[in-house]
Structures are given as C-alpha cells and as structure tokens.
N, C-alpha and C positions, 0 to 999 in steps of 0.2 A: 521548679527547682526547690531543695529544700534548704529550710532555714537553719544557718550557724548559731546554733546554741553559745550566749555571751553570759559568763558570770560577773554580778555587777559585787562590788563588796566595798561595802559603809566601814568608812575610818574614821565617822566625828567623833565616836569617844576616844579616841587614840590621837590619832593625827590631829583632828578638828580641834582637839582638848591644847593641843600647844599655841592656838588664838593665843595673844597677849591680853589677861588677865581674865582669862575663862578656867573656870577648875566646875565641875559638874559633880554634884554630892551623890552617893550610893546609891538615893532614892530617885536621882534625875538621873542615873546612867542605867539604872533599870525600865524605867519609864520608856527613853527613849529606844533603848534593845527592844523593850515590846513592841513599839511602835514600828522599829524599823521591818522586822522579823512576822510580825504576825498582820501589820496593815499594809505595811509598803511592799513587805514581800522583797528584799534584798536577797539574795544567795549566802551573804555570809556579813560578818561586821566584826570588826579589830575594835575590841571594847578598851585596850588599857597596855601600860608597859607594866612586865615584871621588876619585881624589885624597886617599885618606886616607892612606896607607903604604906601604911597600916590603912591609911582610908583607900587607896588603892585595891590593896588584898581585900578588902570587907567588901568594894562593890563587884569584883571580878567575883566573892565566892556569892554574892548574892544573885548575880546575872548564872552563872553556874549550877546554882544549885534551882533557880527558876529553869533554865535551860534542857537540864536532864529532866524535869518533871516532865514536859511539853515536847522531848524531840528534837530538839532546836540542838543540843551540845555540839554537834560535829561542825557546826556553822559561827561559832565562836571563838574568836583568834586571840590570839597576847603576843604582842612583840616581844621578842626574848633576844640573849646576849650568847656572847661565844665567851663562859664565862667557866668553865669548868663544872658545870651542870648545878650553878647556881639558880639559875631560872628554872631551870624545872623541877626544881625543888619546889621551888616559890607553884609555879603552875598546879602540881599535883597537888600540894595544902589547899591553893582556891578553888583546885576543881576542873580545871581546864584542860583540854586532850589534844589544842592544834595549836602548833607554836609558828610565831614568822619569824626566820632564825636572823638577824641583823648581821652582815657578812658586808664586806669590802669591794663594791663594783669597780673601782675603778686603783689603779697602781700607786696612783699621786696619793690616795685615804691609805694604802695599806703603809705603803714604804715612810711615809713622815704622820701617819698617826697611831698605827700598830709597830710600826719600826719591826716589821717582820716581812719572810721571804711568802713568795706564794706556795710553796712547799712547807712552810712551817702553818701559815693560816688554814689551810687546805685540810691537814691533819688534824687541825683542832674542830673543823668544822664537821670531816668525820667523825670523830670521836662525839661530839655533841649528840650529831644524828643517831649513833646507835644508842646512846642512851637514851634519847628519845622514844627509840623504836622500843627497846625495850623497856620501858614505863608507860608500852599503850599510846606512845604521844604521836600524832601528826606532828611531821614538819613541811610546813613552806620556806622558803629562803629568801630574804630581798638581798639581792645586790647595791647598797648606798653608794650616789654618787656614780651608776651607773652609767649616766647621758655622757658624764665629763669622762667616763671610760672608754665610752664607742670613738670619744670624739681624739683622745688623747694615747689610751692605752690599749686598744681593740684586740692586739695579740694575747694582753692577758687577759681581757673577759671573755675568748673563745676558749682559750685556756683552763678556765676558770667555769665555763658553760662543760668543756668536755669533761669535767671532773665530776660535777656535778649530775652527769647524763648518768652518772656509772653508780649515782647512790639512792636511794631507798625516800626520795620525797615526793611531794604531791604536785607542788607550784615553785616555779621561779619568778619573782617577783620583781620588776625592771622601771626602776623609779627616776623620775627625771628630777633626781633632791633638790635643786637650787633652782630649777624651773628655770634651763635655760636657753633649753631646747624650740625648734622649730617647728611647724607643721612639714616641711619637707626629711627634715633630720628623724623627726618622729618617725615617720612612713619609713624610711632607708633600713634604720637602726633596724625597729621590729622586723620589718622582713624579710634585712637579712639574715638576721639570728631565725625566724621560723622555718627559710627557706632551709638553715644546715639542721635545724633538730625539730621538722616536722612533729614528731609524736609526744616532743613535750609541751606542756601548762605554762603558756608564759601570760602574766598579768603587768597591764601598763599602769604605770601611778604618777597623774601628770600633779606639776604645782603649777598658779597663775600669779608667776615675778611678773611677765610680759601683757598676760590677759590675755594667755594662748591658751589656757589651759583646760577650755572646749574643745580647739581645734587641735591640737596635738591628744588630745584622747581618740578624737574621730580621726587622726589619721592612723594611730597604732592600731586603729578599729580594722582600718580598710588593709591594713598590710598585715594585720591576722592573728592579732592581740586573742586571748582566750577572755580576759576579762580585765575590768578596768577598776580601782581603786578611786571613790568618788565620797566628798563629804557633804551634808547636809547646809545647806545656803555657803558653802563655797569656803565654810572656815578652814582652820587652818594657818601655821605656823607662814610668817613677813604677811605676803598678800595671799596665800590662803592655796586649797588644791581645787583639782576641778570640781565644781559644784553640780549634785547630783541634778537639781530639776534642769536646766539646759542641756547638761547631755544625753538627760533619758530622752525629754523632748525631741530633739536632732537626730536619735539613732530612731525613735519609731516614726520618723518624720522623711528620712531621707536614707536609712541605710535598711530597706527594706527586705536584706536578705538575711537580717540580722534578728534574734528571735531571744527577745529577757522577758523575764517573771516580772519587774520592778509593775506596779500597779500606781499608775501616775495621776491617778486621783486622790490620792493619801499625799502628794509633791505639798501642796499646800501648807495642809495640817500638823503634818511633821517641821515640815522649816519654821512655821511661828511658833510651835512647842521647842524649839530648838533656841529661838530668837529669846524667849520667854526667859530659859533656865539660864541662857550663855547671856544675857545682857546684853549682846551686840546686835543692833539694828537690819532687818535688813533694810539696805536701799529702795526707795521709793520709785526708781525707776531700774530695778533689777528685773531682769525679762523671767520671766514664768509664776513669778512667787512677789516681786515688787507691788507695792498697790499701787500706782499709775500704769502698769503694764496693758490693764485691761479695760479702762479710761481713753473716753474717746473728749475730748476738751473741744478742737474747733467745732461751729456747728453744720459746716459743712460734710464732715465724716457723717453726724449723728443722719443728714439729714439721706446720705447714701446709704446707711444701715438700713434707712425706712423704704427704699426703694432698690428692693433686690439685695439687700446686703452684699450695697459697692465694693466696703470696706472693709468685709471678713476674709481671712485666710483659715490654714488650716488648724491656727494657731488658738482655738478656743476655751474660752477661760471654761467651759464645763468640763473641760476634759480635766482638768486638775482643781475640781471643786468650787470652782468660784465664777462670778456674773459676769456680765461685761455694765459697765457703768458709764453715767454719761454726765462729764464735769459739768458746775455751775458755773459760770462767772462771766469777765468779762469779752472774754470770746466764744459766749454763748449762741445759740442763736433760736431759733424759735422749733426744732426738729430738736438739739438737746433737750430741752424744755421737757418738749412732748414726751420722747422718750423716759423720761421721770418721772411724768405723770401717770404715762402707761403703768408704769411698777408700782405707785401708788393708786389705782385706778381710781383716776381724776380726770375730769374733761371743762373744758374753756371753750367757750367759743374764739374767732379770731381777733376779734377786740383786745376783750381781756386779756388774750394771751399776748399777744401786744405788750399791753400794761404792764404785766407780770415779766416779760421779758425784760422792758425797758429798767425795772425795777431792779432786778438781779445784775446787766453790767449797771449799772449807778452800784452798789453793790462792790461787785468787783473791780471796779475802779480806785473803792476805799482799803483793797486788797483784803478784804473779809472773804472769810473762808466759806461758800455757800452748799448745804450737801440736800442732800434729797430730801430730809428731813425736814428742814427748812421748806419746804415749800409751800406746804400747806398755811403755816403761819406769814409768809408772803403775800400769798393768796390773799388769806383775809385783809392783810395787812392793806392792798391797792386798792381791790375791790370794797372794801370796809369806804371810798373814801369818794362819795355821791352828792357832795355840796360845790358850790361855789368859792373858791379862797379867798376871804375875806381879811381873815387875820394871817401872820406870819412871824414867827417869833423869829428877830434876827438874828441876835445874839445872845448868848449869858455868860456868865463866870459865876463859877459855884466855887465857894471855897469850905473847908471842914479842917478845922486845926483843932487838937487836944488842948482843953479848960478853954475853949471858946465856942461861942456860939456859931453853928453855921450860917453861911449868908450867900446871898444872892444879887446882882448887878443884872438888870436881864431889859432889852430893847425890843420892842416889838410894835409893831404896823399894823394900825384898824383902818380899817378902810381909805388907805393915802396918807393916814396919818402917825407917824411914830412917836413913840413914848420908850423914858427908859427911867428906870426903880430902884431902887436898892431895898432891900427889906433881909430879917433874920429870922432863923424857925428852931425846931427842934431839931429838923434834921434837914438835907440841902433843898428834896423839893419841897417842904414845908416851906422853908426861905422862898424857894421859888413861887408857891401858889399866894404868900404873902403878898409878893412884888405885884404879882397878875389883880393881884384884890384891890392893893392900891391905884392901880392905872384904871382898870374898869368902875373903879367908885367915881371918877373923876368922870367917865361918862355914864354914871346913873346908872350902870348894870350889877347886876347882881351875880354874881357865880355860882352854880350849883353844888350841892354840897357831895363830897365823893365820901361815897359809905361803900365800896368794895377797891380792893386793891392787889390783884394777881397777876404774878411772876411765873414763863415757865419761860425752859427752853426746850429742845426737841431731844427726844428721850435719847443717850447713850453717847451725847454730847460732851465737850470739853470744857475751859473754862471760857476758853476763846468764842464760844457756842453764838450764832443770834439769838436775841434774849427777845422772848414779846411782854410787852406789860397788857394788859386789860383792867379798864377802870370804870367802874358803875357808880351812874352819876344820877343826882336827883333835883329836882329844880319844885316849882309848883304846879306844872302839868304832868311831867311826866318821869320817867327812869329810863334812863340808856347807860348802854357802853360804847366806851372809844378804845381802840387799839394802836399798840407804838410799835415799831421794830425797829431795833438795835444790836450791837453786840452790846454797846455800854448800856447797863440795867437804866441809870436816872434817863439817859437820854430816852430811851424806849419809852420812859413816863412821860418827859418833853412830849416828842410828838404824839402819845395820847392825850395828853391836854390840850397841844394845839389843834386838833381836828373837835376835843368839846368846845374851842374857844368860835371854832367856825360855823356848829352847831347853831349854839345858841345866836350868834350875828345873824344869822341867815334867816 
C-alpha cells in the first residue's frame, strides 16, 4: 500500500515566539530557519507576523533573502492580516512570497470582534487574495478559532469552506486556538470537512491547554489531515502547541501508512539550540528530547538491559541523537554500575565492585548528585582505602568570619580513645591540621609534612560537582598520597587526612 505524503510545518519563530517572555533576535531566527530547513528537513516553517516591528522586518528579510539564495523561499510563511493589503506590502519589502491569510473560523470571532457579516468578511478576504495573486504571493488561510466553529457555528464554516473552495489558494489551515478540543472531536471535525472537500489541503494546528496536543494531532492525522502545524520543544502561546519531537516520534512509530521528510535525529539538537536562544528549560522528564527520558535509575532495568535488552522498546535514544544512560545513586545497583563502567572502559572484579557500589548509595542517600564522571574518582576513592581503621575524625566545626582568624573545634578517636582541640590557622584546614598537631604531640607522634595539595572535579561539571582533593605527604621514610571525596572541597581534604592519620597509626 502506498504511503500518504504528510506536510509537517514549524511555527516556533511565529507561533513558538508568543512563549511568555521569549522574543528571538534576527540572528537566532536565522539560525534556527537553517536548522529547521536544512537539518531537520521540515516541509515549510511560519518564521514571523507582518507588521509587527522593524526587528521583525530585518529578520523575515534576512531569513528571505538567505532563502532565495538556497531554494528554500517557497517554504517560508508570514502570518498576515485581512488589512487592505497592508501586509503585503510589508511581505513584498521583506521578501517573502507565501502568506497565511488570518481569517475568522468561527461566527462567535467574526460577529463580536470583526462586527461584520459573513458576506462582508468573505469579500475582503477575496479581495486580499487577488492581490496577493497578483504580487506573485502564495496564499494559505487559517481559519482562528476554528475548533469553537465546528463545535458552535458549523453551518458557517462549511459556508465559509464553500467559499473558500471557489478561490485561488494553496492550504486551509484549521486551528484548534484555545486548545480545547478532543482526541475524538479532532478525528470528527477533520473528517468531516475532508470527507465534503476531498481535493483540498487541509492543515491541523493543534494547541496543548489539556496536554492533548499529541493526540488530537494524531487523530486529525488518522481522519486525513494533509499536514500538521508543530513547534519545536512544545512552545508556544498559555501551555504551548503540539511539540514537534513526540509527534514525529508516534507518526513514524505507529502511523505507518504515513510517509514525512522530518529527519528525527536532528529532534535533539534543534530543541536545546531552541532551549538555548528561548531561555525556557525543557523538562527533565519530557519524553524524546528531556534528559531523564533516556535514563535508566533502578538497577534492575540496567540489570535487564545486560541480558537481552529486557527493557528496550522501539523508542531508542540513537534514533534522535543521543545514549541511553544509566543513573548513579541511591537506587543503584551493581548492573547500573557496570553499565558506566562499560562507557568508560573500566572493569572491577566483584568485591570492589561491591565497594564501589556501597559507596555511591551512601552517596546518594546524601542526595548528591552522582554522574559517570564521578566514577573514576570513586573508584580511587574506596579502593585508595587498604588499612586498618584505626583513627576516626568525629566531629569538627570550622569557622571563617571576616578580620578574624579561622579556627577549628575538631574530636577524633585513636585507637578507643578520643580527644578534642580547638586550634586557628591561616585558613580552615590549616586550623584544622593545627588541632590534629596538638592531639597527636600529646601521643608523641609526629605528622607528616604535606608538601602537595590538589583539587579537581570531573571535567564539565557544576558547581555542585564531587570534588576529589589528593595530598602528598612526607614523613622520614617515605612520600605518599591520600585521597578525599566530597562535593564540599575542605571536607574532601577531611577525609584525605583522615586515611594519612590511619597511615601513619598502622
């Protein structure tokens, strides 16, 4: 059987652009035209409204005049107005050849916010169109407020579709504006409008008030939508329109008879360049494009991925550019682990791994944030730790106030026995290795003198990062290092002193 050819067409610079407090600059509405156009491969994209600004005008003529160089112009849209061919005035200065003419789907918009007949509307919207025609312009038409027409005033938007059958455009455009339409309303609506005017271009344009605004795309889909009107990570004027990566995902996923150019390994790369410009987050658990989507956390899942991949569907993060990933923390289990190691190629026998494991939920139990990165300095971190425990620092209080000295209160247990110090430094662990000087002079030992002192965390980390400290240390035999791990930097130093304090006891 062959495949229904579906046009998909990108409305983030337009539609996307009325997000609450998103405005996209000349140079990011070009950016993202290239991208949508030349990597994701959309059918067409609604870059802008006429008549709205001078920065407006400068990036429609810039996406315009990029456009006609490359091919691309016929795939470039401008909302326009039923204005007395004020917009396409505006259109023809920036360059632009395909209008989407903004028209009255429904009786309730025309009769109390046009205050006109359908016969008066009708004529102006002829009138627009020939002058379109003749300045070379494509027109498409949206019907606003359509959904509330089917539902409210149906005899005038067949009325209003017959009119329309008899003129000179490309697409009718059937927008569900206020999003508040249904999955079964969707399917009706469309069908039955295709079933009376077969031979024309009808395009669905769903919004997501409900958080339908997948499934009322994929149902105008199944009752015979030509093409759907989709924005990039779901933006979009209240709660946003349907969002392109879910619904590409679900029509090549399950509407198999359905056949689009959209290239959904660019889904990815284009929604964080989008996130980037537009300052709005996406969600961390937004399905195709979210970073926990592809995040497997229990370790049960990680541990069915290693045997037969239990846990995969057909929903694979390669398909849209990205890994599948397997969380650290406290409902880790020892198959996450692994899996982490795999990608770093790392191997543990079953002890250590053990170890390493126990170490991470301890870890995530302190609600620190553990990533792949981290492991390697884990690793050293447990395995680093081949003594006896002898000493144990119980407690300290480190304090640093401005025009004082820092200082230190610090308890700690030599073998059964505790001691606790006060002492001040230059700076907190100074204070601190002070305290330790005084307690162990009291049992005749000497501390080694630390003559290195290195800080990292794991490269492309936060502030929040685990921190490892390593400290080279020197006594009268010999030179070692001890290693701490922390998120808090001084703490990291803590436990690398406490493991030389075990050292040297031992």
């Amino acid at each position: 059987m062959s495949k229904r050819q579906l046009e998909i067409m990108d409305t983030t610079l337009r539609d996307g652009e009325q997000t609450s407090t998103v405005s996209f600059s000349a140079s990011e509405k070009l950016t993202i035209a290239k991208l949508l156009l030349e990597e994701l491969k959309v059918d067409r994209i609604e870059i802008a409204s006429a008549r709205v600004s001078e920065g407006e005008f400068q990036a429609v003529k810039d996406i315009t005049d990029w456009a006609s160089e490359n091919n691309y112009l016929d795939k470039i849209e401008v909302l326009s107005f039923v204005d007395n061919g004020v917009s396409i005035k505006w259109m023809l200065e920036a360059g632009a050849k395909v209008q989407n003419l903004l028209t009255k789907g429904s009786l309730n918009h025309l009769t109390h916010q046009l205050k006109k007949t359908p016969k008066q509307h009708f004529k102006e919207i002829a009138d627009n169109i020939a002058l379109a025609e003749e300045k070379s312009i494509d027109t498409n038409v949206y019907l606003e407020d359509w959904s509330n027409g089917m539902r409210n005033s149906k005899d005038y938007v067949f009325e209003f579709l017959d009119f329309l059958s008899s003129q000179p455009i490309k697409r009718i455009m059937l927008p569900d504006t206020l999003g508040v339409l249904t999955p079964e309303e969707s399917y009706t609506f469309v069908k039955e409008i295709k079933d009376k005017y077969p031979s024309l271009h009808f395009d669905f344009h769903a919004h997501n008030d409900y958080d339908l605004g997948v499934a009322n795309a994929i149902a105008g889909l199944k009752a015979g939508a030509d093409g759907l009107h989709l924005t990039v990570n779901g933006m979009g004027e209240r709660a946003g329109n349907a969002p392109m990566s879910s619904t590409i995902a679900v029509i090549n996923d399950f509407l198999p008879n359905i056949e689009i150019g959209v290239n959904e390994q660019f889904l990815y790369t284009v929604s964080k360049l989008v996130e980037n410009f537009s300052g709005v987050m996406i969600p961390a658990n937004k399905p195709i494009i979210g970073a926990n989507v592809f995040t497997q956390t229990a370790g049960i899942h990680a541990d069915g991925d290693n045997k037969n991949n239990l846990y995969f569907s057909d929903l694979m993060p390669e398909r849209f550019g990205r890994k599948r990933q397997y969380a650290l923390g406290k409902a880790s289990g020892k198959a996450n682990i692994q899996k982490n190691l795999q990608q770093l190629g790392l191997q543990l026998n079953d002890e250590d791994l053990k170890k390493v494991t126990q170490r991470i939920i301890e870890l995530g139990d302190k609600k620190q944030v553990v990533t792949k990165e981290d492991l390697p300095y884990i690793i050293s971190d447990v395995l680093d730790t081949t003594y006896e425990e002898k000493v144990t620092v119980n407690s300290y209080v480190l304090t640093h106030s401005k025009g004082l000295k820092p200082s230190t209160t610090v308890s700690i247990t030599i073998e059964g026995a505790t001691f606790e110090e006060h002492a001040q430094g230059d700076g907190q662990y100074d204070a601190f290795m002070n305290a330790l000087k005084s307690i162990f002079k009291k049992k005749d030992i000497t501390l080694p003198n630390l003559i290195d002192y290195a800080v990292r965390i794991p490269p492309g980390s936060n502030s929040d990062a685990l921190c490892e400290t390593i400290i080279t240390w020197k006594n009268a035999e010999k030179e070692f290092k001890t290693r701490g791990l922390d998120s808090d930097q001084t703490v990291s130093a803590i436990k690398a002193t406490e493991k030389m304090l075990n050292i040297i006891i031992n």
